[in-house]
C-alpha positions as CSV (number, residue, x, y, z in Angstrom):
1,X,-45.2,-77.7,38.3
2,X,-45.7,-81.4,39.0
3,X,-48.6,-83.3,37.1
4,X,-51.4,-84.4,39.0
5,X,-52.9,-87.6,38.9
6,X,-56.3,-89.2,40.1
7,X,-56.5,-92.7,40.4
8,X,-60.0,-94.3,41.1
9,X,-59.5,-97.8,42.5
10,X,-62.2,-99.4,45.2
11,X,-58.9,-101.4,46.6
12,X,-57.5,-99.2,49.1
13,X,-54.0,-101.1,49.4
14,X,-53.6,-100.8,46.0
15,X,-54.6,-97.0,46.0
16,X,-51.8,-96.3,49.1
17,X,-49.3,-98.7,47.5
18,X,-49.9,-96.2,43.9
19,X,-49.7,-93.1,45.5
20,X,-46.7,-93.8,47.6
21,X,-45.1,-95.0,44.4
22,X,-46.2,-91.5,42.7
23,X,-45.9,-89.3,45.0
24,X,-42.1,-90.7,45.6
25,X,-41.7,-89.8,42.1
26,X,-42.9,-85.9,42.6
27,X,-46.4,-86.2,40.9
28,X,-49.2,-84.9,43.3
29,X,-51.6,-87.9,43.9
30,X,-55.2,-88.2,44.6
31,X,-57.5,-90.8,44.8
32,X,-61.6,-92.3,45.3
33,X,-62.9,-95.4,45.7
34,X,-65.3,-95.0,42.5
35,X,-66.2,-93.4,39.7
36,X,-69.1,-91.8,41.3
37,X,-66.1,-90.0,43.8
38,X,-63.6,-89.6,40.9
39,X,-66.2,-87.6,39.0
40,X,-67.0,-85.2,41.9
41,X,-63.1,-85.1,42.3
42,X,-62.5,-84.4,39.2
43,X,-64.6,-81.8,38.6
44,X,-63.2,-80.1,41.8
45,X,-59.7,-80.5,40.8
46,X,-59.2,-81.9,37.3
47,X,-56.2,-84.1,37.0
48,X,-53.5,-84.4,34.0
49,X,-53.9,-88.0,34.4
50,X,-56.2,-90.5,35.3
51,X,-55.7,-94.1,36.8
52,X,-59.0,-96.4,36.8
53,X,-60.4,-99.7,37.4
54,X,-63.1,-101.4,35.6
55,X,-65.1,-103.4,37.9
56,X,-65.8,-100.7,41.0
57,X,-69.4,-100.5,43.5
58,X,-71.6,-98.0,41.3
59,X,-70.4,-96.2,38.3
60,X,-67.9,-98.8,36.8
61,X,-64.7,-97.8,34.8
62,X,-66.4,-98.1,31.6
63,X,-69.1,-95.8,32.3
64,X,-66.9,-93.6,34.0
65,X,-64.5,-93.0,31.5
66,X,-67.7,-92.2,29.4
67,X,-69.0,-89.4,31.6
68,X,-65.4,-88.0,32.0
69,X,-65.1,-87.7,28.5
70,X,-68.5,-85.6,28.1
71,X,-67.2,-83.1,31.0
72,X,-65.2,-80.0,29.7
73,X,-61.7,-80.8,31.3
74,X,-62.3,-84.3,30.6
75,X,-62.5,-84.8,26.9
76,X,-58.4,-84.2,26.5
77,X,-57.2,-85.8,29.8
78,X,-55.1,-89.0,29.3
79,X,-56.8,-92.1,30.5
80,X,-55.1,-95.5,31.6
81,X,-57.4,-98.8,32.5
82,X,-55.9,-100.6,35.4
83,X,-57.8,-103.6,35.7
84,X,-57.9,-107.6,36.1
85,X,-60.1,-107.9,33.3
86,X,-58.1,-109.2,30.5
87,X,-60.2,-110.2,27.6
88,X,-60.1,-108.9,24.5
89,X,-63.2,-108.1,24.5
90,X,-62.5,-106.3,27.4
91,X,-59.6,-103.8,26.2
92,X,-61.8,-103.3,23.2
93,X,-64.5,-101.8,25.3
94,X,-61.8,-99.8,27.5
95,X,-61.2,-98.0,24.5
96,X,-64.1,-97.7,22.9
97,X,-65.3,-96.1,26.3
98,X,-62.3,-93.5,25.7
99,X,-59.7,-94.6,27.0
100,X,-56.0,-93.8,25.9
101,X,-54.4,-96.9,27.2
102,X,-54.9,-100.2,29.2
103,X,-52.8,-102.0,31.6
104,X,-53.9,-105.5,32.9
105,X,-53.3,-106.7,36.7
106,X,-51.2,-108.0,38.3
107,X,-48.6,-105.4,36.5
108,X,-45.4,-103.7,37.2
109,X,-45.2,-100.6,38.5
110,X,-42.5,-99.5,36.1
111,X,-44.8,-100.3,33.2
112,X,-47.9,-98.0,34.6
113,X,-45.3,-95.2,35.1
114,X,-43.7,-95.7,31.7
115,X,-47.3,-95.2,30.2
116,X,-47.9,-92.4,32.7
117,X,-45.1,-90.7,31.0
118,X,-46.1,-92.0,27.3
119,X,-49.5,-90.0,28.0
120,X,-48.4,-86.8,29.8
121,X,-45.4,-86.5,27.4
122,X,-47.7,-87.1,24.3
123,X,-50.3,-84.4,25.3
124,X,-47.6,-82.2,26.2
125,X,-46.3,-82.4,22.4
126,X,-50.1,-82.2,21.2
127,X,-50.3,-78.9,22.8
128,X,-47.1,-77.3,21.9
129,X,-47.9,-78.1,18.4
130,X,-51.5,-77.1,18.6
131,X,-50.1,-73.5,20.1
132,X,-47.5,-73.3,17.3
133,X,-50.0,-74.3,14.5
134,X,-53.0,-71.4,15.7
135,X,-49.9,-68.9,15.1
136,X,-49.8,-69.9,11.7
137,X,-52.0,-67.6,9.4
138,X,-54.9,-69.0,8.0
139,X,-54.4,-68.9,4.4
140,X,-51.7,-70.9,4.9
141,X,-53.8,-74.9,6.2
142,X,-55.6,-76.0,3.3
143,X,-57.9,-78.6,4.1
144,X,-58.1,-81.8,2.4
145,X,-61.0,-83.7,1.9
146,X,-61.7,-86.8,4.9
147,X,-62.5,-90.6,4.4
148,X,-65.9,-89.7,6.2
149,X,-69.0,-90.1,6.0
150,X,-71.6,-87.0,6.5
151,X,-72.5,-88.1,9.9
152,X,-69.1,-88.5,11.0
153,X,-67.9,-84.9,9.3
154,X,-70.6,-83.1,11.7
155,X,-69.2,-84.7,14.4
156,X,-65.5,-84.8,13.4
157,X,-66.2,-80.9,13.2
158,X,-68.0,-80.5,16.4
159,X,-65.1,-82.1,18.6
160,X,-63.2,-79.4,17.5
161,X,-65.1,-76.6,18.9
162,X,-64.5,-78.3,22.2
163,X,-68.2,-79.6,22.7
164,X,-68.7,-82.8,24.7
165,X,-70.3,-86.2,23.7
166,X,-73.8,-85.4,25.6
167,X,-73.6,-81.6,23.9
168,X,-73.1,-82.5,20.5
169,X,-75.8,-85.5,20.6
170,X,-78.3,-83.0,22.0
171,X,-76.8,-80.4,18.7
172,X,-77.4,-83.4,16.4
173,X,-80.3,-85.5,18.1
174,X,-78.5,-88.6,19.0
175,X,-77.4,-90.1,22.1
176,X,-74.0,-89.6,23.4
177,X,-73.4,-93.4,22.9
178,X,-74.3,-93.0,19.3
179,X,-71.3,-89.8,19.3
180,X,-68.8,-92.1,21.0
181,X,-69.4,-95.3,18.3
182,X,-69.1,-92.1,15.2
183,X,-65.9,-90.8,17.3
184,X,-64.3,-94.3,17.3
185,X,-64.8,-94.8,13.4
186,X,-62.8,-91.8,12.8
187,X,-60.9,-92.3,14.9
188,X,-59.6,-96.0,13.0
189,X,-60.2,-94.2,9.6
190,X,-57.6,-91.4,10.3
191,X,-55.7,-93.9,12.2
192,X,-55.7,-92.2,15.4
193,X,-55.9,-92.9,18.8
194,X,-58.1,-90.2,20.9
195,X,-59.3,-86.8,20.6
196,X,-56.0,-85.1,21.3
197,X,-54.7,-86.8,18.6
198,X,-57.7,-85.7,16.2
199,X,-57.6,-82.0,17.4
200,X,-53.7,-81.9,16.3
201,X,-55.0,-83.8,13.4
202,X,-57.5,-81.6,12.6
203,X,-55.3,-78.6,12.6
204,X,-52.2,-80.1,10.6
205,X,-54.8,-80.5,7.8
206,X,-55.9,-77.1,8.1
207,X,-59.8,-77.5,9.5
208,X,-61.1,-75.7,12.2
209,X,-64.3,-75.1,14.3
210,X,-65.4,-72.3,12.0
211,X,-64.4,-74.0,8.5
212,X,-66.6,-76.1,6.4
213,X,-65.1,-79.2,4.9
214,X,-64.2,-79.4,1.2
């Protein structure tokens, strides 16, 4: 089945000029103008993939990628920056915001679909070895203690029971922002680079939902 991507762009040459390029390339394609339109989209069709700008009318690409990430299908999904903003600064707050990845125009299309591929092949392994490790019988993952702090064990915990940003800061009475700084710290302490990558984490080391931390 071919993987579906969602690219939300307020330049609608560069939104054809994608597509056609995608779509040539047997992925199914669809695309908004913001990120107002690539929620509603996505939460009527969720992609594998997504394709953003930063600067958009409305919700912008940073606070877009936010709200994705506190939506059910949203937390996992692969997430590339596509964007004229090119400051440091800048890529620092794209993935602080949650992205996976960040590519800065004007760019080659053969570099977007090389980390198109990076992403979808990387979740594809994350989930193949998150299948092959819940076959494994309990006893046999023995967790080992975390470089965490309290704060961040709660919440390193409560990504894995699948709960959003905005659901565990209303479990723990802080904001989702405050979530998303605490996810980004362990994140760099496990040297990591997004919640896929923690969840496969998480279960290599033998923790789980349902297990307290020794």
């Amino acid at each position: 089945m071919a993987e579906r991507i969602l690219i939300v762009d307020d330049d609608p040459t560069l939104r054809r000029a994608l597509r056609r390029y995608l779509e040539a390339r047997s992925y199914k394609v669809a695309d908004t103008d913001s990120g107002d339109a690539g929620l509603l989209e996505f939460a009527l069709r969720p992609a594998d993939l997504v394709v953003s700008d930063v600067i958009m009318p409305g919700l912008d690409g940073y606070s877009f990628c936010r709200r994705l990430r506190e939506t059910h299908h949203g937390q996992l999904v692969p997430f590339i920056f596509l964007t004229s903003r090119a400051a440091l600064e800048d890529r620092i707050q794209g993935h602080l915001s949650g992205a996976d990845d960040y590519l800065v125009k004007p760019f080659e299309p053969r570099e977007l679909l090389a980390k198109i591929q990076s992403q979808l092949a990387r979740l594809a392994r994350v989930q193949q070895q998150m299948q092959d490790l819940l076959r494994q019988p309990a006893s046999e993952l023995t967790p080992e203690p975390l470089p965490l702090t309290p704060a961040e064990e709660k919440i390193f915990l409560a990504v894995l029971t699948g709960a959003t940003n905005r659901q565990i800061g209303d479990r723990l009475c802080i904001s989702p922002r405050t979530v998303q700084t605490h996810l980004s710290s362990i994140l760099t302490k496990l040297k990591l680079e997004n919640r896929s990558q923690l969840v496969r984490y998480a279960y290599e080391h033998g923790y789980s939902a349902d297990r307290s931390m020794v």
